[in-house]
C-alpha positions in Angstrom: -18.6 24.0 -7.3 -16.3 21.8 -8.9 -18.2 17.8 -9.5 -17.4 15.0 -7.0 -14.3 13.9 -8.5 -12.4 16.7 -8.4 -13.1 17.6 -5.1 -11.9 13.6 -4.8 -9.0 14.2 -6.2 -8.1 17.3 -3.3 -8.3 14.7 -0.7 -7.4 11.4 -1.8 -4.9 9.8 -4.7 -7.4 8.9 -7.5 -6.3 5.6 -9.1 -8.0 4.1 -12.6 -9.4 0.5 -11.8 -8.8 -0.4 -15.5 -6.4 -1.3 -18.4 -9.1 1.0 -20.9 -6.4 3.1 -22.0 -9.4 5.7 -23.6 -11.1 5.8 -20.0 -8.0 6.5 -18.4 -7.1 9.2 -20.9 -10.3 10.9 -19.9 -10.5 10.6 -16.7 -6.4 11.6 -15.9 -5.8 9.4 -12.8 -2.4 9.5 -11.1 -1.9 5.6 -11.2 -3.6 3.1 -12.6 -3.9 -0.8 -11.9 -4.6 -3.8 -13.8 -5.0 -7.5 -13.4 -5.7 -11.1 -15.2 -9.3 -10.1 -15.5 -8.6 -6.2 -16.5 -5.8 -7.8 -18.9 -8.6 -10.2 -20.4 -11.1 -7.9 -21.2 -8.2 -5.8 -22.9 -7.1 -8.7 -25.2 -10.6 -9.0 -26.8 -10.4 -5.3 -27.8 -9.5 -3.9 -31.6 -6.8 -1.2 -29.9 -5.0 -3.8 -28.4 -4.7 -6.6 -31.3 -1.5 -4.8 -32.2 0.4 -5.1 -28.8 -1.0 -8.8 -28.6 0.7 -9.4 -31.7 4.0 -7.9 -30.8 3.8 -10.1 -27.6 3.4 -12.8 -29.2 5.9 -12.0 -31.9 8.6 -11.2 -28.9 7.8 -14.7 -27.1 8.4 -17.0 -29.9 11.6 -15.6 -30.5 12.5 -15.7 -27.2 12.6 -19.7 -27.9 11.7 -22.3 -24.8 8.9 -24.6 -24.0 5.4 -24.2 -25.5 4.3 -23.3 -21.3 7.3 -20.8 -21.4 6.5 -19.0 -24.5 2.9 -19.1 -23.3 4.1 -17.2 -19.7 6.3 -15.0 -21.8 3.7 -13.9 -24.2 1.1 -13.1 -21.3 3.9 -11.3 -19.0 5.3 -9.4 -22.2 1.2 -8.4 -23.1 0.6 -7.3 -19.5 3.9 -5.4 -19.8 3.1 -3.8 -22.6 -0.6 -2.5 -21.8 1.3 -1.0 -18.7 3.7 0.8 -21.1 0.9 1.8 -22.8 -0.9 3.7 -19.7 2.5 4.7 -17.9 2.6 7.0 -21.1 -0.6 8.6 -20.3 -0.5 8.9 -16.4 2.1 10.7 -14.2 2.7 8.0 -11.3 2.4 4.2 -11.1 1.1 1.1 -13.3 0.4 -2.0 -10.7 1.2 -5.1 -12.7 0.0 -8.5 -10.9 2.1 -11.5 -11.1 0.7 -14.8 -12.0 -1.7 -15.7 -9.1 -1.2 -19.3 -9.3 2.2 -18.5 -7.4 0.4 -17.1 -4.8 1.6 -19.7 -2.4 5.3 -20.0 -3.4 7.8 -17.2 -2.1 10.1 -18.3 -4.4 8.4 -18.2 -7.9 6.7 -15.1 -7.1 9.9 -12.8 -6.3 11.2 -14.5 -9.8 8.2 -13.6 -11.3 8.3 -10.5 -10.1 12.0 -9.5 -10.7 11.3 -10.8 -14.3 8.6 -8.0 -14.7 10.5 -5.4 -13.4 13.4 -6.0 -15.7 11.2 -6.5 -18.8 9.6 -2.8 -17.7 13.4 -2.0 -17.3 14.1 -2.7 -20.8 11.3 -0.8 -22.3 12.7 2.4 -20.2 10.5 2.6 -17.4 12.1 2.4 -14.1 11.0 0.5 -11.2 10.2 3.2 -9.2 6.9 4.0 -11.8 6.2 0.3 -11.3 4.0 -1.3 -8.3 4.1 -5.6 -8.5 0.6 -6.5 -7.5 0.6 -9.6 -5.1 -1.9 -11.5 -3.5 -2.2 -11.4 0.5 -1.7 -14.9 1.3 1.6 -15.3 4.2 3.7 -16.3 0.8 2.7 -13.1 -1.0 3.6 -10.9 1.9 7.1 -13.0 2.8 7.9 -12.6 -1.2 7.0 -9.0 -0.6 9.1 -8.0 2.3 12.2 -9.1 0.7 11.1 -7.5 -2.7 10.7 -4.3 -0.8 14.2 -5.1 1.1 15.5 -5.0 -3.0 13.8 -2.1 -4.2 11.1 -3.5 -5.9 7.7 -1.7 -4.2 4.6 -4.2 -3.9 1.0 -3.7 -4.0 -0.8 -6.6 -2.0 -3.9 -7.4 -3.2 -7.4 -9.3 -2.1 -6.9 -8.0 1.4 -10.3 -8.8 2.9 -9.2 -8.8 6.7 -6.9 -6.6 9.4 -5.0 -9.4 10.1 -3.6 -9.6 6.5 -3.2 -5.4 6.8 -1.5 -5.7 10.2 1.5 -8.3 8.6 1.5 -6.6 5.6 2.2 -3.4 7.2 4.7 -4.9 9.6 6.2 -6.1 6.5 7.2 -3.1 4.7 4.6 -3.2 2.2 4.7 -0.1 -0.2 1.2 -0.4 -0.5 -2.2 -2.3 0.2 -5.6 -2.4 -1.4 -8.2 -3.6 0.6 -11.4 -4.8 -1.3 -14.0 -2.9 0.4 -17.3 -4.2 -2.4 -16.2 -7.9 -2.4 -16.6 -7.6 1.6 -20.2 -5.7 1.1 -21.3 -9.0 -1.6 -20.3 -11.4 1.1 -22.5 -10.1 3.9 -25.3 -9.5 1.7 -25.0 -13.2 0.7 -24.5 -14.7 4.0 -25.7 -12.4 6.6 -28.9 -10.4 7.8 -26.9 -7.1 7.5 -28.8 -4.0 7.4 -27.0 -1.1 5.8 -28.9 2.4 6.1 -25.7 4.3 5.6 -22.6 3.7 3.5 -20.7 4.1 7.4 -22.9 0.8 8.1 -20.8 -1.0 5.1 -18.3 -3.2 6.3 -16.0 -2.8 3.5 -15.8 0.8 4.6 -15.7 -0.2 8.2 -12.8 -2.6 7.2 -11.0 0.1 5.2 -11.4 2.7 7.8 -10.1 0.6 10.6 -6.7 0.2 8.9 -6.4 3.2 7.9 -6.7 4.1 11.7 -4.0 1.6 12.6 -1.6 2.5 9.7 -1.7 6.5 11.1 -1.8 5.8 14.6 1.2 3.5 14.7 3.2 5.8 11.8 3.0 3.0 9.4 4.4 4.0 5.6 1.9 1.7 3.6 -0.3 3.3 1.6 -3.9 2.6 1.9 -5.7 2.1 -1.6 -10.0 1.3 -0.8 -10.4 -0.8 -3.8 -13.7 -2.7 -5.2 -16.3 -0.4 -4.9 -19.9 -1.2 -5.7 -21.3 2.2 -5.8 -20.4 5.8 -4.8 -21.5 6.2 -1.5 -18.5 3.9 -0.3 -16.4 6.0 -1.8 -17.9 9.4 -0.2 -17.5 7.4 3.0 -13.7 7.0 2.6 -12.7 10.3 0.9 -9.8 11.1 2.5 -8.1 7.7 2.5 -4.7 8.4 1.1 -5.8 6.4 -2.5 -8.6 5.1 -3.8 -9.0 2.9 -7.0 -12.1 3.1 -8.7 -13.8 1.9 -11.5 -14.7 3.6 -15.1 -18.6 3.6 -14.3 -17.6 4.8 -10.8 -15.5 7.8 -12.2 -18.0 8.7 -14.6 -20.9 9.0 -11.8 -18.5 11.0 -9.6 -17.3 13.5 -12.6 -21.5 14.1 -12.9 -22.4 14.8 -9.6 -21.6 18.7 -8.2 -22.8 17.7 -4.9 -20.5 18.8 -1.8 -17.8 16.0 -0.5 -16.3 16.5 2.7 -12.7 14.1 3.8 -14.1 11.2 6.2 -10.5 10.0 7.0 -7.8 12.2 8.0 -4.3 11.2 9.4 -4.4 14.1 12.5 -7.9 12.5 13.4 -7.6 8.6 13.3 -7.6 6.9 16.3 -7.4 2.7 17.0 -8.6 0.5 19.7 -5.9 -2.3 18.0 -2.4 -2.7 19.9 0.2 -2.9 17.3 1.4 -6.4 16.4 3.3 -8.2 14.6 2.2 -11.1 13.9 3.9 -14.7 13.4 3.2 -17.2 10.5 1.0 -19.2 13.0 -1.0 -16.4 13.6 -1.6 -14.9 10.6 -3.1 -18.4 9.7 -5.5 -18.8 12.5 -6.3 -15.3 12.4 -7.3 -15.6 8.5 -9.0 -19.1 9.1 -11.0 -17.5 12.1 -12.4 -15.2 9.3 -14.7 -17.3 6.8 -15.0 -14.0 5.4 -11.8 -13.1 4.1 -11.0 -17.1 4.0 -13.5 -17.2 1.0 -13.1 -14.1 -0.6 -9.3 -14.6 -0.6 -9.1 -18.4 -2.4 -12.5 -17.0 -4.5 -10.4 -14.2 -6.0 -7.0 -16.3 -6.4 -9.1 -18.7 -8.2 -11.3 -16.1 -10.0 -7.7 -14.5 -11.3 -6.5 -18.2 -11.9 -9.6 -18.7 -14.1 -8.9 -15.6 -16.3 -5.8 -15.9 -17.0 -6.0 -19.4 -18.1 -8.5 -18.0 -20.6 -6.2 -15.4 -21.6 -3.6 -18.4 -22.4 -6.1 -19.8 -24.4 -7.2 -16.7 -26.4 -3.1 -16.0 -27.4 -2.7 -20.1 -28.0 -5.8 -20.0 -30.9 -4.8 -16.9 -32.2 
């Protein structure tokens, strides 16, 4: 019998949750993702001085501002590690823009169109190129018209099915809701007992959009995303893509045990009438959520955090 993630990989889109261009050569995802912190922990490592240094070669000639040759240099570095791993995987790179413009429409479809042109130029098209937004009402507006232009979005630090609902109503290529982040929160503020990974309510979460998405014919994808161990991910085989750590893939490629699909588009089925929603309800839906209210700002501000150290790694270089 062929190991866990193989038998994955029959039902579901595997996606690498890493910029580790070795761990994605061995494992031989589809797609892959990155972000700030992904990008962070791939700056401090000896394969990557050499595309740091181009980037940082690139931005200084580009001329500008100190900040604008700082933005340059980390855009052109997270550009470049997505080159990097677009040459090694078949499908898509997800590249996240800046998430201090998480609540501006405006900056973030500049930002945006700025990495897509700079993938452009190092001949990779946009259609091998997912921009990786945060959820916030902003980051979906920016992402409907991006979508409306050709530019497909991945919307990120989706904790609730309010943010899934608008993003789908939207046109969003595709979603990733966090399905570990959701687990950490009820652990820390709840009584929650979980005796099965189908008691998790990041799976729970993930599985009722995904019963939405098929029941209303809804194109996004649905990508589970921040898994803490490999039981939430037998729970949502099935799900048309799941992103999933190094450690994660490792476990799966070592166990032989049998995996059967958990979500299937004939089968899903949702209580939810289909919506969609207004700016005034999105809000009140998200702030009726303390949940997703504090994973969301907690995640912009975590990303926030390391990319600022990032800027400060290429400024003392």
């Amino acid at each position: 019998m062929n190991n866990k993630l193989e038998q994955l990989k029959s039902m579901s889109i595997v996606v690498a949750d890493t910029g580790d261009i070795e761990a994605i050569r061995h494992f031989q995802p589809l797609d892959a993702t990155t972000n700030p912190s992904l990008l962070l922990k791939a700056a401090a490592l000896p394969q990557y001085q050499t595309l740091l240094a181009n980037a940082r070669a690139r931005a200084r000639s580009r001329g500008g501002s100190d900040s604008e040759q700082l933005a340059n240099c980390c855009d052109r570095f997270a550009v470049d590690v997505g080159c990097e791993i677009l040459g090694l995987i078949p499908g898509r790179i997800s590249t996240e823009v800046d998430a201090r413009l998480s609540f501006s429409i405006s900056n973030t479809m500049e930002r945006a169109k700025k990495l897509i042109g700079m993938y452009e130029e190092s001949g990779f098209g946009r259609e091998r190129i997912l921009i990786k937004l945060a959820a916030t009402w902003e980051g979906i507006c920016a992402a409907r018209q991006l979508e409306q232009e050709g530019i497909n979005c991945n919307l990120t630090l989706l904790f609730s099915f309010g943010q899934a609902v608008a993003c789908a109503d939207a046109g969003v290529f595709l979603i990733s809701p966090f399905v570990g982040r959701i687990l950490d929160w009820h652990k820390a503020s709840t009584d929650l007992v979980i005796a099965t990974a189908e008691d998790d309510p990041g799976v729970q979460s993930v599985t009722k959009i995904y019963n939405y998405y098929k029941q209303y014919g809804f194109g996004t994808v649905v990508m589970g995303a921040s898994f803490r161990n490999t039981q939430e991910i037998d729970a949502l085989a099935g799900c048309d893509r799941l992103t999933i750590s190094p450690a994660l893939l490792q476990e799966l490629s070592e166990d032989v045990g049998s995996l059967e699909p958990k979500l299937r588009t004939e089968t899903a089925i949702s209580d939810e009438e289909k919506t969609s929603p207004t700016e005034s309800a999105f809000r009140y839906q998200l702030n009726n959520d303390a949940m997703a209210t504090e994973k969301l700002a907690e995640g912009i501000r975590t990303f926030v955090a390391d990319q600022i150290k990032l800027e400060k790694l290429i400024e003392a270089a």
